[in-house]
DRENTI-151644 format. One record per residue (C-alpha): residue in three letters; x, y, z; residue number from 1. Coordinates in nm, 3 decimals, padded with zeros to 5 digits. Layout:
! residues N
{res ALA&xx X&yy Y&zz Z&n NUM}
...
//
This chain:
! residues 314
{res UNK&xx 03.625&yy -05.926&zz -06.879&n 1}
{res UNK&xx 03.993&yy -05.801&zz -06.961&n 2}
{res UNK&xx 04.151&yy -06.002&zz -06.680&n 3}
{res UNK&xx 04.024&yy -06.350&zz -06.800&n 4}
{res UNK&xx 03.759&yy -06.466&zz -06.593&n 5}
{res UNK&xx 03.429&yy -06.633&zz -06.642&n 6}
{res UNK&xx 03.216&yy -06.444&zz -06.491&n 7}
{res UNK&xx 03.194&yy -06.093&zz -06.306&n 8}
{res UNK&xx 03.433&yy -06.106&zz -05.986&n 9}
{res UNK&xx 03.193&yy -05.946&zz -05.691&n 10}
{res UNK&xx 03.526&yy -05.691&zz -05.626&n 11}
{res UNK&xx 03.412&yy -05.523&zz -05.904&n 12}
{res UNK&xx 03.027&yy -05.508&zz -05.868&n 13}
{res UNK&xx 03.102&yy -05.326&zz -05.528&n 14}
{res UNK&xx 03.351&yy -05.112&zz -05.709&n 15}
{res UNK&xx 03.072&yy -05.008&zz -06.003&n 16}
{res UNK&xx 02.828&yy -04.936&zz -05.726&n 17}
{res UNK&xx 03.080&yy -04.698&zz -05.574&n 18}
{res UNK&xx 03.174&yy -04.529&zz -05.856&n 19}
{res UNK&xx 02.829&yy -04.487&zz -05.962&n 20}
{res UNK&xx 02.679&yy -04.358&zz -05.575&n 21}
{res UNK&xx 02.995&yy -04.112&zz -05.573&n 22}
{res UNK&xx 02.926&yy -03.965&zz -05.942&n 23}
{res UNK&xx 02.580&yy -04.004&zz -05.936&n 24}
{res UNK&xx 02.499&yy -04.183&zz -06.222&n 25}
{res UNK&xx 02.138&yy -04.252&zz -06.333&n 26}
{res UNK&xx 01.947&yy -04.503&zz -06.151&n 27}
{res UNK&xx 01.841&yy -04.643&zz -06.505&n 28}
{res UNK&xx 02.233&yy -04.671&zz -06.629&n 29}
{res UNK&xx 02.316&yy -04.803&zz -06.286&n 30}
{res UNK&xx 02.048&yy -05.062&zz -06.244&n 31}
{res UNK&xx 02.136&yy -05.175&zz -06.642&n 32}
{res UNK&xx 02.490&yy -05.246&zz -06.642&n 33}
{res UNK&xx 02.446&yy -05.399&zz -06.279&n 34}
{res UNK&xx 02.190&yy -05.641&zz -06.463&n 35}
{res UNK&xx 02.467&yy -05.734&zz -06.722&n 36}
{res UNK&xx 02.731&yy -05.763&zz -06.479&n 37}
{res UNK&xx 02.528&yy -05.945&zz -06.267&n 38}
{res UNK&xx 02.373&yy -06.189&zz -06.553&n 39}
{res UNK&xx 02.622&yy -06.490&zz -06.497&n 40}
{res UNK&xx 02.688&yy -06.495&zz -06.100&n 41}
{res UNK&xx 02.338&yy -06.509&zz -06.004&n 42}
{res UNK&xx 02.049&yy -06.764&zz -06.131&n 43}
{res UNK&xx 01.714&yy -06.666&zz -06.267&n 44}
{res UNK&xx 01.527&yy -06.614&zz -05.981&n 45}
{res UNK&xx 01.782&yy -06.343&zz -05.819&n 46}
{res UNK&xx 01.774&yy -06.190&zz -06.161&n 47}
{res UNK&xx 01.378&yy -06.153&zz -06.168&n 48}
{res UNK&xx 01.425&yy -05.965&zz -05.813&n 49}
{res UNK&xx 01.707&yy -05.761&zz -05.918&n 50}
{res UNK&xx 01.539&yy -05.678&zz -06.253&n 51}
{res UNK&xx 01.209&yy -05.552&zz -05.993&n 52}
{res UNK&xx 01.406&yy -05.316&zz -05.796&n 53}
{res UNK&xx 01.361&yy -04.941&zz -05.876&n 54}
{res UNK&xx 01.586&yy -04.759&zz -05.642&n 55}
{res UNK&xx 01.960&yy -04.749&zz -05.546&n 56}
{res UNK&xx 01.863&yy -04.776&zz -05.215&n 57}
{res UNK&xx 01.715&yy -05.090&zz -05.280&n 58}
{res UNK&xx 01.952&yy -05.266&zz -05.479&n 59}
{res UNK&xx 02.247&yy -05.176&zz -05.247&n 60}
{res UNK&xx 02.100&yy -05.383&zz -04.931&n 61}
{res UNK&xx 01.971&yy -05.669&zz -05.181&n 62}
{res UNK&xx 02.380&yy -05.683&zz -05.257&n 63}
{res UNK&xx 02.448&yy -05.667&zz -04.891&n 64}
{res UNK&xx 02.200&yy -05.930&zz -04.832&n 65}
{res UNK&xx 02.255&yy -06.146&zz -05.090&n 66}
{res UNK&xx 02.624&yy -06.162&zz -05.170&n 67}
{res UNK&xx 02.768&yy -05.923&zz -04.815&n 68}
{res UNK&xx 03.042&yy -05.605&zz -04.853&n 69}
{res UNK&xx 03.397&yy -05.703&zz -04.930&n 70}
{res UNK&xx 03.663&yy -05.620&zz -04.679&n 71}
{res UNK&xx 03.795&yy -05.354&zz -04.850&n 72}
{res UNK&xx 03.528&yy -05.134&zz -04.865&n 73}
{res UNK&xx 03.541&yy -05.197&zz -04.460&n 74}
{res UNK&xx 03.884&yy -05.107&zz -04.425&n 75}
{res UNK&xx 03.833&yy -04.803&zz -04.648&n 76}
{res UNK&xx 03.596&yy -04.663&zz -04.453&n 77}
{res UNK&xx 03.841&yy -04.766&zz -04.104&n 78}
{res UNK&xx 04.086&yy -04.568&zz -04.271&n 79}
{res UNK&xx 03.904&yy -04.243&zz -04.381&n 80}
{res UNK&xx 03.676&yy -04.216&zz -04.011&n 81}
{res UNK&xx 04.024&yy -04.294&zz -03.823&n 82}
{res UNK&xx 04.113&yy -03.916&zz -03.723&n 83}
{res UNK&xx 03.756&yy -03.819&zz -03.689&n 84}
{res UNK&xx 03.617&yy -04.067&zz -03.444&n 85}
{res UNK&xx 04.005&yy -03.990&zz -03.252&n 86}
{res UNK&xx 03.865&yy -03.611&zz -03.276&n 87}
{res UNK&xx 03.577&yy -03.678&zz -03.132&n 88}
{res UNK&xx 03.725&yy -03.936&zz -02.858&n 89}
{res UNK&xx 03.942&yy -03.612&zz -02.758&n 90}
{res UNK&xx 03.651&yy -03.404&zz -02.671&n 91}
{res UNK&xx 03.468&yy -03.646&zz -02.506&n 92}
{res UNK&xx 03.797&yy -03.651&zz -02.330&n 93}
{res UNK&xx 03.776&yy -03.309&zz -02.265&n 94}
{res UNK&xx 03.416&yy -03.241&zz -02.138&n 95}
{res UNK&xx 03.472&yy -03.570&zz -01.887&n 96}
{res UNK&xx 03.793&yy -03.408&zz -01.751&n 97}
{res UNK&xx 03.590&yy -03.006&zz -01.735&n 98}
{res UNK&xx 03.315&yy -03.187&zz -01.547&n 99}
{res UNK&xx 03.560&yy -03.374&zz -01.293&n 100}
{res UNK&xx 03.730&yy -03.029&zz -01.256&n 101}
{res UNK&xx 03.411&yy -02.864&zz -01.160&n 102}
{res UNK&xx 03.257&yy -03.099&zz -00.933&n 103}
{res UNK&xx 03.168&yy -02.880&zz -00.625&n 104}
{res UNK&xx 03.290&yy -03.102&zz -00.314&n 105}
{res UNK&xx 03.658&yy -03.086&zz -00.427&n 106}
{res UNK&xx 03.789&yy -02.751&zz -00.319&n 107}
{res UNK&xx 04.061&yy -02.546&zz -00.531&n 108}
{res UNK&xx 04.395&yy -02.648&zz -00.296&n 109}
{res UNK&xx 04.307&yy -03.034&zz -00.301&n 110}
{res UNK&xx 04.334&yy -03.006&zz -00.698&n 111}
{res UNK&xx 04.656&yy -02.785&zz -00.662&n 112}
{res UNK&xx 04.771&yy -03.080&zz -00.428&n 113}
{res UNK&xx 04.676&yy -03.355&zz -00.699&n 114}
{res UNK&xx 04.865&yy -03.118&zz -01.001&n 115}
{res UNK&xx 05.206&yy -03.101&zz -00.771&n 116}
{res UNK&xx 05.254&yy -03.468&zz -00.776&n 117}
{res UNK&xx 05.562&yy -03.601&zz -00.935&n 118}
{res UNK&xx 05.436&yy -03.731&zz -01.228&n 119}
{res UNK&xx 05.290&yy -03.407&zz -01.325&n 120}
{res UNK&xx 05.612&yy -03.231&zz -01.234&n 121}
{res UNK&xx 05.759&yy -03.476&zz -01.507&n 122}
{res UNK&xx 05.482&yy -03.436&zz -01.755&n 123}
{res UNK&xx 05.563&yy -03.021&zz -01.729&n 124}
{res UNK&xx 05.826&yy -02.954&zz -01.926&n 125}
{res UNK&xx 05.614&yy -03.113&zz -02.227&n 126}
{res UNK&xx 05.308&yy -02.977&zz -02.150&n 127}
{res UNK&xx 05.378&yy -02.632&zz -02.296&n 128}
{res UNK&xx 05.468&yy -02.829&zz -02.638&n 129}
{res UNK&xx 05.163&yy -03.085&zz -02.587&n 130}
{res UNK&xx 04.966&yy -02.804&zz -02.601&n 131}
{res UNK&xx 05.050&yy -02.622&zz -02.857&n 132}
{res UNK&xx 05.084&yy -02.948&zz -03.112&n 133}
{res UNK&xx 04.700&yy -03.023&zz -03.003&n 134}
{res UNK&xx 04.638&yy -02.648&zz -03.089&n 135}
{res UNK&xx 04.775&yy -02.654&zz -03.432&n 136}
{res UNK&xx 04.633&yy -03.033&zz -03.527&n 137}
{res UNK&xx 04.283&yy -02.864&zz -03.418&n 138}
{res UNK&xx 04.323&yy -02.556&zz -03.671&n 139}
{res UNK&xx 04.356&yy -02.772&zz -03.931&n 140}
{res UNK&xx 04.134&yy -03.040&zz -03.851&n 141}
{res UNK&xx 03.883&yy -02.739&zz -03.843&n 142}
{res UNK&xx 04.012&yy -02.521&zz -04.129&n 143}
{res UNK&xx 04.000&yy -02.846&zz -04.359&n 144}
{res UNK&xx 03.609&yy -02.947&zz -04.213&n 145}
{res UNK&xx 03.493&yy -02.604&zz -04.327&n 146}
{res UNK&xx 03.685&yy -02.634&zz -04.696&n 147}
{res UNK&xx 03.461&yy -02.961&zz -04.681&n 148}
{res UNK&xx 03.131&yy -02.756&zz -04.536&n 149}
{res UNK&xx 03.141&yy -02.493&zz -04.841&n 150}
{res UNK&xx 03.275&yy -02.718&zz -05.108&n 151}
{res UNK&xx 02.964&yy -02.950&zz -05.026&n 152}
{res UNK&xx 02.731&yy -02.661&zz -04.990&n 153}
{res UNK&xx 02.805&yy -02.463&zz -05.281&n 154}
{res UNK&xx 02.772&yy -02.820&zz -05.483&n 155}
{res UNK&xx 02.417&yy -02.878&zz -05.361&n 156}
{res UNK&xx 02.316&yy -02.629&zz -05.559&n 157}
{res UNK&xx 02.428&yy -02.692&zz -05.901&n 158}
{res UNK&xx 02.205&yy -02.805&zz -06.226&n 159}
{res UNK&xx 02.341&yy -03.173&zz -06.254&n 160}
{res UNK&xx 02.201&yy -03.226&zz -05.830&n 161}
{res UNK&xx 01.888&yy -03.166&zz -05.948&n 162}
{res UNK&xx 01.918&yy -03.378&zz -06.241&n 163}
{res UNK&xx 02.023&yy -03.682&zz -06.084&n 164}
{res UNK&xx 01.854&yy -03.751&zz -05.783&n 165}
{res UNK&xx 02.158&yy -03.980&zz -05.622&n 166}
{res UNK&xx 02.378&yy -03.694&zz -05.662&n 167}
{res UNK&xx 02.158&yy -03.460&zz -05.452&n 168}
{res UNK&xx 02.132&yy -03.740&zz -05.184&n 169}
{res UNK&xx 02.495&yy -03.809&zz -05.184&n 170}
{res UNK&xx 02.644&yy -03.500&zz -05.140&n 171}
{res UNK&xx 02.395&yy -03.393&zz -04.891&n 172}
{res UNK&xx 02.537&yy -03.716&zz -04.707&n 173}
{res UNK&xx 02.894&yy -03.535&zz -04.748&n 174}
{res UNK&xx 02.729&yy -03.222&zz -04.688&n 175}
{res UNK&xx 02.627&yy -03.343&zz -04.337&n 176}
{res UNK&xx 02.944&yy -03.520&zz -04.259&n 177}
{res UNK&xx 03.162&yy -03.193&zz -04.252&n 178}
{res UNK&xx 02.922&yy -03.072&zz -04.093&n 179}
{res UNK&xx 02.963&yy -03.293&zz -03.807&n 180}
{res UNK&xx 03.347&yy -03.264&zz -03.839&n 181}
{res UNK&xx 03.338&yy -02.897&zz -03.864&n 182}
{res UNK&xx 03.158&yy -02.921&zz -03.548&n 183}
{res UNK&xx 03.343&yy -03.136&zz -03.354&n 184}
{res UNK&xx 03.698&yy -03.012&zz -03.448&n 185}
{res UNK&xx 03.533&yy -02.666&zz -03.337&n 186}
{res UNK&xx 03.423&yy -02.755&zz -02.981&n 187}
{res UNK&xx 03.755&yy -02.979&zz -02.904&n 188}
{res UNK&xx 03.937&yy -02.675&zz -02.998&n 189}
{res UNK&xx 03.720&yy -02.415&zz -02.758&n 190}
{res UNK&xx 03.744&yy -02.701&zz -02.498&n 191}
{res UNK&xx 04.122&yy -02.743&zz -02.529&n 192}
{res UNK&xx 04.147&yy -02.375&zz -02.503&n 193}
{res UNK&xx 03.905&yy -02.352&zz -02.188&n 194}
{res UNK&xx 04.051&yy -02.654&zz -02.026&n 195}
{res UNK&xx 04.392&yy -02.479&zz -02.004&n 196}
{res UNK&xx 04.225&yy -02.151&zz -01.870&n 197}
{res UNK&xx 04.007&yy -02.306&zz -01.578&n 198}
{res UNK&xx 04.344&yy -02.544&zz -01.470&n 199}
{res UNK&xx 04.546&yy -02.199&zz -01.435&n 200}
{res UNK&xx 04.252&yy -02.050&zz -01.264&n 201}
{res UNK&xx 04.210&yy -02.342&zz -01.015&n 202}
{res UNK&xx 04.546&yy -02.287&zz -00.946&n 203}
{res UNK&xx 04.578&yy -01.917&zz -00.851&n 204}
{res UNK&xx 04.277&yy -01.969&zz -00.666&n 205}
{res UNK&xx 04.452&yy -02.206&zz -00.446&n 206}
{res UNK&xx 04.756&yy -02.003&zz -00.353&n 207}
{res UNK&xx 04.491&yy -01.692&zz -00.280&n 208}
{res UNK&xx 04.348&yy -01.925&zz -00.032&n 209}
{res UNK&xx 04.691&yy -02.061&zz 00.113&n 210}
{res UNK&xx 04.763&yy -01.657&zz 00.153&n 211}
{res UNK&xx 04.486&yy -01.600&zz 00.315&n 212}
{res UNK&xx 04.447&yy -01.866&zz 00.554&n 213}
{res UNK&xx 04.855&yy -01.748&zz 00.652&n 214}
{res UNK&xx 04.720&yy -01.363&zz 00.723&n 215}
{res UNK&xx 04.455&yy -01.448&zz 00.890&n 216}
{res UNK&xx 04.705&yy -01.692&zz 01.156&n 217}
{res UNK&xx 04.932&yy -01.386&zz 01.148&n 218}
{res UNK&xx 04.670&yy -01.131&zz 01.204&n 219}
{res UNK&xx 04.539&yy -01.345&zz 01.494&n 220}
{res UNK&xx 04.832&yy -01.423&zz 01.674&n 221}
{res UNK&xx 04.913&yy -01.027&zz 01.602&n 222}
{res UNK&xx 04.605&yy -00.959&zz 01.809&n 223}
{res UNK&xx 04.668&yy -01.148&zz 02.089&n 224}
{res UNK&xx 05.013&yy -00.998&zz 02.110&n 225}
{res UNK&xx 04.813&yy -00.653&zz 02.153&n 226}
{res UNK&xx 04.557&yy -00.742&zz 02.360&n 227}
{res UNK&xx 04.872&yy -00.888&zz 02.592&n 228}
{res UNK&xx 05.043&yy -00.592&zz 02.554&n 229}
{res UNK&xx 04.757&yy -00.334&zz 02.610&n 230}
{res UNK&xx 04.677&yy -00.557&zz 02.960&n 231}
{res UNK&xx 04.996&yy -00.487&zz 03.070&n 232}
{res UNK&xx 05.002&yy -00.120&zz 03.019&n 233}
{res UNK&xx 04.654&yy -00.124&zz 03.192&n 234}
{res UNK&xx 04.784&yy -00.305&zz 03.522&n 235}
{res UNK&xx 05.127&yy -00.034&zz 03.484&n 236}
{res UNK&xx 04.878&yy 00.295&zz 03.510&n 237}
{res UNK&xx 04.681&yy 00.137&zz 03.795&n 238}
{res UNK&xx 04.997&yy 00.088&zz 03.943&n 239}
{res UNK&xx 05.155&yy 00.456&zz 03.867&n 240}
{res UNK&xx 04.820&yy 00.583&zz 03.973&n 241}
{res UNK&xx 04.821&yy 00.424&zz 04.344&n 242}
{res UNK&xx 05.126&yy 00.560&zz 04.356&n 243}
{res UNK&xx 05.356&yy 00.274&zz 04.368&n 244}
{res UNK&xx 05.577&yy 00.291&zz 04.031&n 245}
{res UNK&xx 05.903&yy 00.438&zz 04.040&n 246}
{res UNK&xx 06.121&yy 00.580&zz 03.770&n 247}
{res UNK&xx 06.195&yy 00.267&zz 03.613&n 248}
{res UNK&xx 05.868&yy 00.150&zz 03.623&n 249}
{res UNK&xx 05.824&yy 00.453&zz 03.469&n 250}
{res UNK&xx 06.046&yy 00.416&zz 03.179&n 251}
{res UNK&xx 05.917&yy 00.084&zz 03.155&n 252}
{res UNK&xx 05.624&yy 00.215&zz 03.083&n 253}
{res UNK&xx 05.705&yy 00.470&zz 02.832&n 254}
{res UNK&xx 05.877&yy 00.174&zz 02.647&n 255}
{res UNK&xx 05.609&yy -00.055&zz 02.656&n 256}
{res UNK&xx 05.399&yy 00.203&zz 02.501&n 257}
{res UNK&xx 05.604&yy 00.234&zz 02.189&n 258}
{res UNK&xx 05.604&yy -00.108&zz 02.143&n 259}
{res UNK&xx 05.235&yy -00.123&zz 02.147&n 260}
{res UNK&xx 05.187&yy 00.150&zz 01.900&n 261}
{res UNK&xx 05.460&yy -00.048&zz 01.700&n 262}
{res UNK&xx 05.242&yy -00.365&zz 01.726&n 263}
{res UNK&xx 04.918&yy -00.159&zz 01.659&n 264}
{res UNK&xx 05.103&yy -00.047&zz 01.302&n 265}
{res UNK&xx 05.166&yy -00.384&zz 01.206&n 266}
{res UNK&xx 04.810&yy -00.505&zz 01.340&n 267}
{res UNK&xx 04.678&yy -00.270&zz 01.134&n 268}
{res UNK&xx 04.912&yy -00.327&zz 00.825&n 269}
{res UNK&xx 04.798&yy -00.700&zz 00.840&n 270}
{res UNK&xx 04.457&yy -00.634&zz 00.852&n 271}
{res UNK&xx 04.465&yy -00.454&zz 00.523&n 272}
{res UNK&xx 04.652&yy -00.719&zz 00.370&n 273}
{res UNK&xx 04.428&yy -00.949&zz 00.468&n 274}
{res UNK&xx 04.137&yy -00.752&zz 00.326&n 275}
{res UNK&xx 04.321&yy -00.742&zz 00.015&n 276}
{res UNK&xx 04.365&yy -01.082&zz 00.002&n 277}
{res UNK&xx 03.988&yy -01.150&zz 00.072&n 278}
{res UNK&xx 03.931&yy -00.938&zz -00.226&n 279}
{res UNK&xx 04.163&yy -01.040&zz -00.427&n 280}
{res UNK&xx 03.996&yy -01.393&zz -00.353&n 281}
{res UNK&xx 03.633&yy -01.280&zz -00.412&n 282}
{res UNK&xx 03.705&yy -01.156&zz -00.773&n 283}
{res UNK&xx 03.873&yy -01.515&zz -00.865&n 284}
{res UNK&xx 03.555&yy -01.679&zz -00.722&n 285}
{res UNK&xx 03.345&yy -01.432&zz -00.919&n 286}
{res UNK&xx 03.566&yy -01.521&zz -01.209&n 287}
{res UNK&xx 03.585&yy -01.899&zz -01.203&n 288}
{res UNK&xx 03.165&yy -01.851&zz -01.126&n 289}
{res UNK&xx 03.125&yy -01.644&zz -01.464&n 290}
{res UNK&xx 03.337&yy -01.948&zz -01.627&n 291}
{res UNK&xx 03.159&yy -02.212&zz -01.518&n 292}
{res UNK&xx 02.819&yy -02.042&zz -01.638&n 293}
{res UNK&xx 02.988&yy -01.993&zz -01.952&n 294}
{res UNK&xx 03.074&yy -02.330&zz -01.965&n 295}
{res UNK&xx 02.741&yy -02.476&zz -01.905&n 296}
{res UNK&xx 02.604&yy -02.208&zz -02.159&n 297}
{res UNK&xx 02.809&yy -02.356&zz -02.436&n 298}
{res UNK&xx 02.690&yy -02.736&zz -02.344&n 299}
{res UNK&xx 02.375&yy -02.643&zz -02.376&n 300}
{res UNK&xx 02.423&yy -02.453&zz -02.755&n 301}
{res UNK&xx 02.674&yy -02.770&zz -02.798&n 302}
{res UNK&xx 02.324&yy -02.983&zz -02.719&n 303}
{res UNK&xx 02.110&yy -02.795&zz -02.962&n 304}
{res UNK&xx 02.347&yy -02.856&zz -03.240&n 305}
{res UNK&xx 02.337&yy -03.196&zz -03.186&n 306}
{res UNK&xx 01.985&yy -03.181&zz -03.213&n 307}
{res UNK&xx 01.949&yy -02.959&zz -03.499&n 308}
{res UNK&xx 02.179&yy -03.198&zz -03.696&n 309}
{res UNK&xx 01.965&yy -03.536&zz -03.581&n 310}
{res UNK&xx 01.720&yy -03.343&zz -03.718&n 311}
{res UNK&xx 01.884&yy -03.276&zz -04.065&n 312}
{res UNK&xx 01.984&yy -03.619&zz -04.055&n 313}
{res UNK&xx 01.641&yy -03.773&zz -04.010&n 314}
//
């Protein structure tokens, strides 16, 4: 009208209708001035079926049908899902890479193997920073859904929702969309968290095993020694009892006999560090166990939420 042209540019009929879903103007004030802008672009016929319509709902997909969306609207709504739908790539991310991590045929040194590789020696000295940037950009993707989640809620409730019908219905549509952020900004955070956690784990449960597997070589080859050892005292007392040793076999004796109890001390020294070890092994199982049932705890209260907001949605 003020920019010259003949008739009502379809730009601004989408534009009315979003003005009017967003402040949720009456369906009669909507529906009228739609008529009137509507009066000139489209011939009788479409005006008798616009002028039948009696619900937002109903004109919105006879506009999609009849005359499509503009491109804008498209690339508005590119623009405001962008960081949400790269949220929620992230913790798909996330629960793919926790579920490769946990598979049970891939034992705790061959992932310590895979993390020393050179590229991941490269990748180190940003890691630290990596993680921290991903921690912050999580806060306040989450601290900004739940602003949304009790701006939306504590709007539901007011006297003009209930007035206007489209109001109610579009800010429970707003109301279930920060939901749905606020939910997953949450779980990518706990995940991001968690991920770190079970990589550190996997790897001190790695060198425990690498420890081990050294004291128990040493502790073997330690008993051999004595069993060697404790022969050859055995065949030197048959031999001093039958009367056959001399002095120096004597002395030789008396030598090899503090070498044994030598060799016992350390025998026994590396037998308690080897039970140490085992121990020390044990609780990091029983720890990376606890974990993982943690782990599939929260999928499963992840899964219910999902549910209980399919159900809101429906």
């Amino acid at each position: 009208m003020f920019a010259g042209y003949n008739e009502t540019p379809l730009e601004c009929v989408w534009d009315w209708v979003d003005l009017a879903t967003n402040q949720g103007t009456p369906f009669t004030c909507f529906h009228q001035h739609l008529i009137y802008m509507l009066e000139r672009v489209s011939s009788q016929p479409e005006r008798k079926v616009v002028n039948s319509l009696h619900s937002t709902a109903a004109v919105i997909d006879y506009l999609h049908n009849t005359y499509g969306s503009p491109d804008t609207q498209t690339t508005v709504l590119l623009e405001m899902t962008l960081q949400w739908t790269a949220v929620a790539l992230f913790l798909y991310v996330e629960i793919g890479v926790l579920l490769i991590l946990c598979l049970p045929f891939v034992s705790a040194t061959r992932w310590q193997s895979i993390f020393q590789l050179r590229i991941w020696n490269k990748m180190a000295r940003f890691w630290n920073k990596f993680f921290l940037a991903m921690i912050i950009i999580l806060i306040v993707l989450f601290l900004d859904a739940v602003r949304e989640v009790r701006k939306y809620s504590g709007a539901g409730n007011s006297k003009d929702a209930n007035l206007h019908p489209n109001m109610f219905d579009n800010l429970h549509m707003k109301l279930f969309r920060a939901q749905r952020n606020l939910y997953i900004s949450g779980f990518s955070l706990f995940l991001w968290l968690v991920l770190r956690r079970v990589i550190t784990l996997i790897n001190q449960l790695a060198t425990a095993s690498s420890t081990t597997a050294s004291l128990q070589t040493k502790a073997e080859s330690d008993n051999q020694t004595a069993k060697k050892y404790m022969e050859d005292n055995e065949l030197l007392k048959q031999t001093l009892m039958d009367g056959r040793g001399n002095k120096a076999t004597a002395d030789g004796n008396e030598q090899l006999r503090k070498e044994m109890e030598k060799l016992r001390g350390e025998l026994k020294g590396s037998e308690e560090a080897l039970k140490k070890s085992q121990s020390e092994m044990e609780a990091m199982k029983k720890q990376s166990d606890g974990l993982t049932k943690e782990y599939d705890r929260l999928l499963k209260e992840h899964q219910n939420l999902q549910e209980i907001g399919d159900k809101k949605d429906d």
